[in-house]
C-alpha positions as CSV (number, residue, x, y, z in Angstrom):
1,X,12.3,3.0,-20.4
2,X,13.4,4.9,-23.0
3,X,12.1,8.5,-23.8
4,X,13.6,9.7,-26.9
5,X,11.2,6.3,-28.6
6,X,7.9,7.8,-26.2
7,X,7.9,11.5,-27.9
8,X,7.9,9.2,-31.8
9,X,4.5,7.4,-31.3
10,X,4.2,7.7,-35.6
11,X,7.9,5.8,-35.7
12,X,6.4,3.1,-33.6
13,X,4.1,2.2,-30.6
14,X,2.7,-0.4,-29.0
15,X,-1.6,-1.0,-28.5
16,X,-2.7,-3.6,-26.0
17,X,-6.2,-5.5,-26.3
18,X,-7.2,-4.0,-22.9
19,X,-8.2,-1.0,-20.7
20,X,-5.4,1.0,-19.3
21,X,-5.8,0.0,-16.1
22,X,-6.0,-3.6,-16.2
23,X,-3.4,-5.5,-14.4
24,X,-2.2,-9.1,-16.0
25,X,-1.4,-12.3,-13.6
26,X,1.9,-14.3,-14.2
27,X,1.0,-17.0,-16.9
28,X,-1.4,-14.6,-18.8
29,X,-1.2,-13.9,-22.5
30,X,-0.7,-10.2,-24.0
31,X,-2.1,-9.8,-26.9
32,X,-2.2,-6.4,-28.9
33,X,-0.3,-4.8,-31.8
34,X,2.6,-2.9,-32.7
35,X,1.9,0.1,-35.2
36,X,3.7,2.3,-37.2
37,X,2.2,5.3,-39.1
38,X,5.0,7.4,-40.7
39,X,6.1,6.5,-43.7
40,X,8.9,3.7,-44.8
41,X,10.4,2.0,-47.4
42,X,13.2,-0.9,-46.6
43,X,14.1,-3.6,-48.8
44,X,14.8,-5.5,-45.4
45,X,13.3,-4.6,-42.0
46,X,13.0,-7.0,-38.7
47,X,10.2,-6.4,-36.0
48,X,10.8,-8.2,-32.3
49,X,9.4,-7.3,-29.0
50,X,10.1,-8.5,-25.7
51,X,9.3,-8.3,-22.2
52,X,11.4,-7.3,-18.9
53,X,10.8,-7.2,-15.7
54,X,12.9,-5.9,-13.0
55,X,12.9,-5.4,-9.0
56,X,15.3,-2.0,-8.4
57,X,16.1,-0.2,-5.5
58,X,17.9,2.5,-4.4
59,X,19.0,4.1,-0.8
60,X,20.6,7.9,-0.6
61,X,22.7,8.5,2.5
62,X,23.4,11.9,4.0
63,X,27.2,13.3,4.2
64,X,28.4,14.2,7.0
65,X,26.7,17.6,6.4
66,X,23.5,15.6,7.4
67,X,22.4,17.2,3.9
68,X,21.9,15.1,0.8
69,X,24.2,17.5,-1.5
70,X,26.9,14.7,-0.2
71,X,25.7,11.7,0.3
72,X,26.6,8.0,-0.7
73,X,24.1,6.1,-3.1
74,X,23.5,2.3,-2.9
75,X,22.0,0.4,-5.9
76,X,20.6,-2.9,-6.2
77,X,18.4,-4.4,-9.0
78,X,17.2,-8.3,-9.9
79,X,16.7,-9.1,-13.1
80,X,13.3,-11.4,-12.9
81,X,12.9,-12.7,-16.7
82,X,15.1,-14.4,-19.1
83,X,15.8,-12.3,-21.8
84,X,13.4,-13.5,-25.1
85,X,12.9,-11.8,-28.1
86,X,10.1,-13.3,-30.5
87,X,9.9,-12.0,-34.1
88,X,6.7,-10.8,-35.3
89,X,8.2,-9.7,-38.6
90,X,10.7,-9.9,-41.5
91,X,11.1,-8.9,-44.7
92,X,10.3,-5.9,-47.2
93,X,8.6,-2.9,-45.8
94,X,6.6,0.1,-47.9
95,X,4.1,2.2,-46.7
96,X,3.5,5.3,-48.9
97,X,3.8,9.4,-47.7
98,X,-0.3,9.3,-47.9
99,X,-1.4,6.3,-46.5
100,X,-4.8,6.3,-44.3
101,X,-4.1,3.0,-43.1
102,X,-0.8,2.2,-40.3
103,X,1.4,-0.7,-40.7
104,X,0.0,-3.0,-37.9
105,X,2.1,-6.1,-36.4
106,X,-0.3,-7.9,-34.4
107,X,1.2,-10.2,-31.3
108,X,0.0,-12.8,-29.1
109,X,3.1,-13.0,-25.7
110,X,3.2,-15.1,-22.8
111,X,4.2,-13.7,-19.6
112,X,6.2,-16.0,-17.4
113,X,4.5,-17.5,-14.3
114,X,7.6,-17.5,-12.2
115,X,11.5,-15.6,-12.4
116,X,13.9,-16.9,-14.4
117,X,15.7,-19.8,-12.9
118,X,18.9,-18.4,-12.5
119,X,17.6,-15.0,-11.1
120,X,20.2,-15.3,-8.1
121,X,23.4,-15.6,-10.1
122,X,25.5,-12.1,-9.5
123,X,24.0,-11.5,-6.4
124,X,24.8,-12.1,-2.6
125,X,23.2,-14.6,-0.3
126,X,23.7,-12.5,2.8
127,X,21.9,-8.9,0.8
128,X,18.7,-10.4,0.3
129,X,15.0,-11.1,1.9
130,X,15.2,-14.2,0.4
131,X,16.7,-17.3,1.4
132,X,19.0,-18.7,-1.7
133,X,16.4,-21.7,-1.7
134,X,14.5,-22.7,-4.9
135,X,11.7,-24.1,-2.8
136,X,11.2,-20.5,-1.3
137,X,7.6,-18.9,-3.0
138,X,9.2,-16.3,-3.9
139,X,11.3,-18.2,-6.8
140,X,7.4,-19.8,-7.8
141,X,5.6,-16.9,-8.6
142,X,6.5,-13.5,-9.9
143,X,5.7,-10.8,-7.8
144,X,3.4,-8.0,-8.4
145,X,3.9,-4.2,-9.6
146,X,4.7,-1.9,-7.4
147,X,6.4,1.4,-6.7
148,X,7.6,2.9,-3.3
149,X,9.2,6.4,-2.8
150,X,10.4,8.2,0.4
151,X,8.7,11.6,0.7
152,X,10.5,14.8,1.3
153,X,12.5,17.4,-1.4
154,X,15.0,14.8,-2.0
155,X,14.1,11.1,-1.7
156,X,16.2,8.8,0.6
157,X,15.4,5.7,-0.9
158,X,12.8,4.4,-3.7
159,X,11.8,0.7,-4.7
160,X,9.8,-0.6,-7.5
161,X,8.8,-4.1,-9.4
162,X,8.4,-3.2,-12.5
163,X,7.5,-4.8,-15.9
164,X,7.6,-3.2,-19.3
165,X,6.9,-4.4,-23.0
166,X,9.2,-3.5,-25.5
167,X,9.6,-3.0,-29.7
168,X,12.0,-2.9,-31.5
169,X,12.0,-1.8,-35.7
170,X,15.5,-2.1,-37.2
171,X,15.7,-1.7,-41.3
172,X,17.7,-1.1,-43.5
173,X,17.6,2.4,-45.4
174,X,19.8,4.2,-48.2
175,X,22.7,1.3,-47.0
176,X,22.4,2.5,-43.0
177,X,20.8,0.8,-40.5
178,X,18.1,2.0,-38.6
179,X,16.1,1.3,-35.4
180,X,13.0,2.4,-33.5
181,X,11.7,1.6,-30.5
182,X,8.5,1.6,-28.1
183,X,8.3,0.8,-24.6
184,X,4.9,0.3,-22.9
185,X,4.6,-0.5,-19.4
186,X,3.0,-3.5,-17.7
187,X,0.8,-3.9,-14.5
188,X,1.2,-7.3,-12.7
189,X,-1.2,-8.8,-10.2
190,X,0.0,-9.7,-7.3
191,X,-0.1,-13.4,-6.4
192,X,-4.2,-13.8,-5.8
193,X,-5.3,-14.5,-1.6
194,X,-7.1,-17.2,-2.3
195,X,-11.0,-17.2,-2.5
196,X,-13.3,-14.7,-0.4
197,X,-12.3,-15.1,3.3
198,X,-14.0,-14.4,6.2
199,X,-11.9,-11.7,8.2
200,X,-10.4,-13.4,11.4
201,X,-10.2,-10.1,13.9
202,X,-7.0,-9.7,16.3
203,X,-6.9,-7.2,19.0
204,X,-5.5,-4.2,19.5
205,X,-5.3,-1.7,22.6
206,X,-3.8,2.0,23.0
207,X,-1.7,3.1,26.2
208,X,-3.2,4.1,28.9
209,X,-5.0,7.3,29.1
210,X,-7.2,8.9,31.6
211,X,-10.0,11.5,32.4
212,X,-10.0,14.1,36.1
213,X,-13.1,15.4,36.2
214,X,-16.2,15.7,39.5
215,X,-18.2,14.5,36.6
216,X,-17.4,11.1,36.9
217,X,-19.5,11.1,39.7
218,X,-23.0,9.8,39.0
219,X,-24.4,12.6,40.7
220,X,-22.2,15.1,39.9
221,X,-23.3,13.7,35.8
222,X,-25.3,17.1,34.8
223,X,-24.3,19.5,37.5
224,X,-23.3,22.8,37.3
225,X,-19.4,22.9,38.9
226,X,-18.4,25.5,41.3
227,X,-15.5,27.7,41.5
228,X,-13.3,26.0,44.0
229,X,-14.8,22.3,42.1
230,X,-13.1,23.5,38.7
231,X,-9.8,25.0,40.7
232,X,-9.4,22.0,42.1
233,X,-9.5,20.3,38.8
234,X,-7.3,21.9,37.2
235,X,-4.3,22.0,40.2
236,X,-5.1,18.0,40.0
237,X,-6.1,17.7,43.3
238,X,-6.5,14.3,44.9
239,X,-10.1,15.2,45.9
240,X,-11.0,14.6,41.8
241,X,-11.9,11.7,40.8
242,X,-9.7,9.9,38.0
243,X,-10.8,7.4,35.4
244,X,-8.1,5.1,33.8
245,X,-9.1,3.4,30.9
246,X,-7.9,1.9,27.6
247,X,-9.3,1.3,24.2
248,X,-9.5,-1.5,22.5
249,X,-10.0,-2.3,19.1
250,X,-10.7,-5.9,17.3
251,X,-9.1,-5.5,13.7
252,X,-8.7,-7.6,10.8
253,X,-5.1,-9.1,10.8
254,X,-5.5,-10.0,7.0
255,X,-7.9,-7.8,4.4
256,X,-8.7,-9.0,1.1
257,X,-8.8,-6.3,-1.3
258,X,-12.5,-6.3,-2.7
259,X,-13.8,-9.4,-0.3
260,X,-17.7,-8.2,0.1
261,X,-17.6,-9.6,3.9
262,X,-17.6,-6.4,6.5
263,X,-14.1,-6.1,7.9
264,X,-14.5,-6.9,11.4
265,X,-13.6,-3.8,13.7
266,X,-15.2,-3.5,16.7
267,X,-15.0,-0.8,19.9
268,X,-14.5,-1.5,23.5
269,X,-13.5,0.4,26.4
270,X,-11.9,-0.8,29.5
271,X,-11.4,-0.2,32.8
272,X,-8.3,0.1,34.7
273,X,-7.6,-0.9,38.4
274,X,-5.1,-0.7,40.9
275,X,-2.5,1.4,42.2
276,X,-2.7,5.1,40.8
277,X,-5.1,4.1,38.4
278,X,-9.3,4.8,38.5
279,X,-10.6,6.2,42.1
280,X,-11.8,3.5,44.1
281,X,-15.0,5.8,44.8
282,X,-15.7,5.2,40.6
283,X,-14.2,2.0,40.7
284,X,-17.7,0.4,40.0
285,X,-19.4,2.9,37.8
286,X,-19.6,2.3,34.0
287,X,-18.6,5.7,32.0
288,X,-20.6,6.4,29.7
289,X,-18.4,6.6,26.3
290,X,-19.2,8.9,23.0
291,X,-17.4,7.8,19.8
292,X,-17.7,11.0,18.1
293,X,-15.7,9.7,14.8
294,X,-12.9,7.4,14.4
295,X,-10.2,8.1,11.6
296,X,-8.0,5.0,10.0
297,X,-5.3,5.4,8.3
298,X,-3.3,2.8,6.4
299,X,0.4,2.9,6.9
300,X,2.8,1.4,4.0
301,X,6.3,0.8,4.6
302,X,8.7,-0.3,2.3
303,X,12.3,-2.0,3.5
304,X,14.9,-2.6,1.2
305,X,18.8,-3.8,1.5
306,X,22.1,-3.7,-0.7
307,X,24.8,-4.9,-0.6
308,X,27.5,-2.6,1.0
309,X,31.2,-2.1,0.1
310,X,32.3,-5.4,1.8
311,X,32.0,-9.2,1.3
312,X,29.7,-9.1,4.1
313,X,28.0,-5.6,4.4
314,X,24.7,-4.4,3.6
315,X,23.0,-1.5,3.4
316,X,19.2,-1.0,4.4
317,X,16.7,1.9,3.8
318,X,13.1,1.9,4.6
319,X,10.4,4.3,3.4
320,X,6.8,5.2,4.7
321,X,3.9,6.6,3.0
322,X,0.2,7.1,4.7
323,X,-3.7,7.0,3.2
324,X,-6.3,7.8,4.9
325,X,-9.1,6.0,4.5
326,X,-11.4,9.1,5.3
327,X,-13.8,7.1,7.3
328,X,-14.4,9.7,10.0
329,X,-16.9,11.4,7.2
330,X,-19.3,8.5,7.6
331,X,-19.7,9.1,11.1
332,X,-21.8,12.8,10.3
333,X,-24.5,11.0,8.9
334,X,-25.1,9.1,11.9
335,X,-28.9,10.1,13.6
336,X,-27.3,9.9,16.8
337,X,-24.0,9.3,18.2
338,X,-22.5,6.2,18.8
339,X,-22.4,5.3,22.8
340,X,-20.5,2.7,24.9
341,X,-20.0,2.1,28.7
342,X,-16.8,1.4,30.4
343,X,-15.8,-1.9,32.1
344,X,-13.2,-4.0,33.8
345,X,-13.4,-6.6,31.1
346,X,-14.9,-4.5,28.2
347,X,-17.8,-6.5,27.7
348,X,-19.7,-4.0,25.8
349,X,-18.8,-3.1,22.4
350,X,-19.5,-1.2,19.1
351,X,-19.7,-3.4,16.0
352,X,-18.0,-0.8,13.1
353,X,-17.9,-3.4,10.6
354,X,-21.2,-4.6,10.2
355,X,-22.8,-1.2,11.3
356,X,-20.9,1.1,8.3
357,X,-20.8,-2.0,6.5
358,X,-17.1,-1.2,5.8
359,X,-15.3,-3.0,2.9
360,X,-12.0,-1.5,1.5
361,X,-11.9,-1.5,-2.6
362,X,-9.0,-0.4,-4.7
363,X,-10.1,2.6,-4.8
364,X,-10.9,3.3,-1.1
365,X,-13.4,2.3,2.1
366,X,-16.6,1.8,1.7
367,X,-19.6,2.7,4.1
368,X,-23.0,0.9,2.8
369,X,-22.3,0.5,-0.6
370,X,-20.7,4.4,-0.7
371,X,-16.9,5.2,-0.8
372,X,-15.9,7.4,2.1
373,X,-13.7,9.5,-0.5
374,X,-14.8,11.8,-2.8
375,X,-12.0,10.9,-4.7
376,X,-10.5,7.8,-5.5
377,X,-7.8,6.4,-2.6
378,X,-4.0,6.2,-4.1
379,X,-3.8,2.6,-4.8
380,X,-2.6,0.3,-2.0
381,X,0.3,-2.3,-3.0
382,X,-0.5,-5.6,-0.9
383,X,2.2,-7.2,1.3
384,X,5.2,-8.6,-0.4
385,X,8.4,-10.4,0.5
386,X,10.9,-10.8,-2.2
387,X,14.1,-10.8,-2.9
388,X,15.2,-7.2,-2.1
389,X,12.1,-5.5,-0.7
390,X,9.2,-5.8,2.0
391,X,6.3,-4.2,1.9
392,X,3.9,-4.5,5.1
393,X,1.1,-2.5,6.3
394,X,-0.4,-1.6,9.5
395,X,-4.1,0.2,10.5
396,X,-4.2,3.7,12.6
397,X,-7.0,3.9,14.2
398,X,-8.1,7.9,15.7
399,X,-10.8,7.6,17.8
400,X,-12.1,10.7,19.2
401,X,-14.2,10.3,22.1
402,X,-15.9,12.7,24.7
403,X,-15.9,11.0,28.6
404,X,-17.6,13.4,31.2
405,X,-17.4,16.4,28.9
406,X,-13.9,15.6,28.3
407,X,-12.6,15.2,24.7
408,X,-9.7,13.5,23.4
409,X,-8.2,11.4,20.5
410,X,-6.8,8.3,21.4
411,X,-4.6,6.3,18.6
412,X,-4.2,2.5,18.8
413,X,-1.6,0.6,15.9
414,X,-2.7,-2.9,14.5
415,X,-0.5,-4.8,12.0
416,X,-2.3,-5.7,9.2
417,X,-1.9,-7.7,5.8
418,X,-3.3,-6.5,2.5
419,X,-3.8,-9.5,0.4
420,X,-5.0,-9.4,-3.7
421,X,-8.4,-9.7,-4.6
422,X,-9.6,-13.3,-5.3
């Protein structure tokens, strides 16, 4: 991009036939206008645009004073599209001091549906995602926008697909040649999932976590706990009963972005056995379980590689980013709070899916027809595997819960893959 042409809009810009936010798929047409309102006379003037797309990366390592005042700064960028200019324009140019009306170019341009076919020349097989294979999808399709950035004063690594439309004016003027330019960026679809799909759900399970309390005792449920009982707790003492358990969570391996089917998450606590695990004197009695809320959060990472100072070395950089979904907010409306009971084989379990009716939008989770948010969710890339980044997902699930007065958060990590809208 280049700034000096953004601050001249009246020298030249660039007016698409379409909101801001809408995002173009490979094969699509632009169609829109370049326009020029100050004023110009040229006996000879020449008006091309073009469009670029590029996949650049970059990874910032620390010196050996760990800070990054010296550090070491890798580079890698893939051209995707062949370089085309089309000409919209040539010949005379006038348009008078006073003029109401702009000079208006109009412009019909075809985006590619795939990367250019020699998009691995100057680059090395071994610093790549991508096998050097023309069959491979990702030398099919061009991949979607998307933009990356470690967090933190001073970024380790950033990654971006980007793809911009560009205009270019060059005249003639008092026997010099002149040139302006605009530059207008361009969001790309990622390659579509597919139609609507019915969520497949996978599980998931946190480690093992456990509750001492006398109150695990049926008849102990609603009593009143005596000085030496609540000593005796908190020393640990073999006398109190322990309950082992861990939760378990069915979660979507693959989400469709904007697919109206509930995304299948579902609660379920189970019992542990054996050898310094749950007290054989509770072994058989189901716990009764409060979900008080349960937070998700959607974790982004984004890996990327170049090539290092050797024939064969690379170097690799990887950065994270969170959203959170804020889907613990649904759970104060609730009449009254959500309940399981333990078991061996967790037969009992809490439907989150089809009770909140949760779908996730682009613009965050929604709870029966309501977005969780008050505000609209940062914008989650989908997966992607090309030729010098990944980007992958997984769900955080926080599920507070309260076990024979006993409160505690328990987190359980599913990999999951964020696919386009159909």
């Amino acid at each position: 991009m280049i700034p000096q042409d953004i601050a001249h809009k009246d020298d030249l810009r660039l007016d698409i036939a379409a909101p801001l936010s809408w995002r173009y798929s490979p094969g699509d047409t632009i169609i829109g206008s370049v326009v020029r309102n100050s004023p110009i006379v040229s006996p000879e003037a020449t008006l091309k645009i073009w469009l670029t797309g590029t996949i650049s990366i970059r990874i910032l390592r620390a010196g050996s004073n760990r800070l990054y005042t010296d550090h070491e700064c890798y580079i890698n960028k893939w051209t995707l599209l062949k370089p085309k200019e089309y000409l919209i324009f040539s010949g005379p140019l006038h348009h008078p001091e006073n003029s109401k009306q702009p000079l208006s170019w109009s412009f019909s341009l075809p985006i590619p549906s795939k990367p250019k076919a020699y998009i691995t020349d100057s680059h090395q097989p071994h610093a790549t995602f991508v096998p050097f294979d023309q069959n491979h999808p990702a030398y099919n399709i061009l991949p979607g926008t998307l933009r990356a950035c470690s967090s933190g004063y001073s970024p380790r690594s950033a990654a971006a697909i980007e793809y911009e439309l560009h205009a270019r004016l060059y005249y003639d003027r008092g026997g010099s040649k002149k040139a302006h330019y605009a530059t207008l960026p361009i969001t790309l679809r990622h390659s579509p999932g597919g139609a609507d799909i019915h969520h497949i759900s996978k599980g998931g399970s946190s480690y093992p976590r456990k509750v001492r309390s006398q109150r695990l005792l049926p008849e102990m449920k609603d009593k009143e706990l005596s000085f030496r009982q609540k000593t005796n707790k908190l020393l640990a003492s073999s006398k109190v009963p322990v309950f082992w358990f861990k939760m378990i969570i069915e979660s979507p391996p693959v989400v469709q972005v904007d697919n109206p089917h509930p995304l299948p998450i579902r609660l379920s606590i189970a019992t542990l056995l054996g050898n310094d695990r749950t007290s054989k004197i509770i072994e058989d009695v189901p716990q009764r379980v409060q979900i008080n809320y349960v937070k998700i959060l959607v974790k982004s990472s984004t890996t990327v590689i170049a090539p290092g100072g050797f024939s064969s070395s690379v170097h690799t950089g990887r950065q994270d980013s969170v959203v959170d979904l804020h889907f613990e907010d649904a759970f104060k409306n609730l009449e009254s709070p959500l309940v399981l009971y333990s078991s061996v084989k967790a037969n009992e379990n809490i439907d989150l899916g089809n009770l909140f009716q949760l779908v996730l939008r682009r613009n965050g989770l929604y709870t029966n027809g309501k977005r969780c948010s008050s505000t609209p969710t940062r914008y989650l890339f989908p997966d992607c595997c090309t030729f010098i980044l990944k980007h992958t997902h997984q769900f955080e699930y926080r599920i507070n819960l309260t076990i024979a007065g006993e409160t505690q958060e328990v987190e359980v990590f599913v990999p999951v893959r964020i696919i386009e809208a159909a």
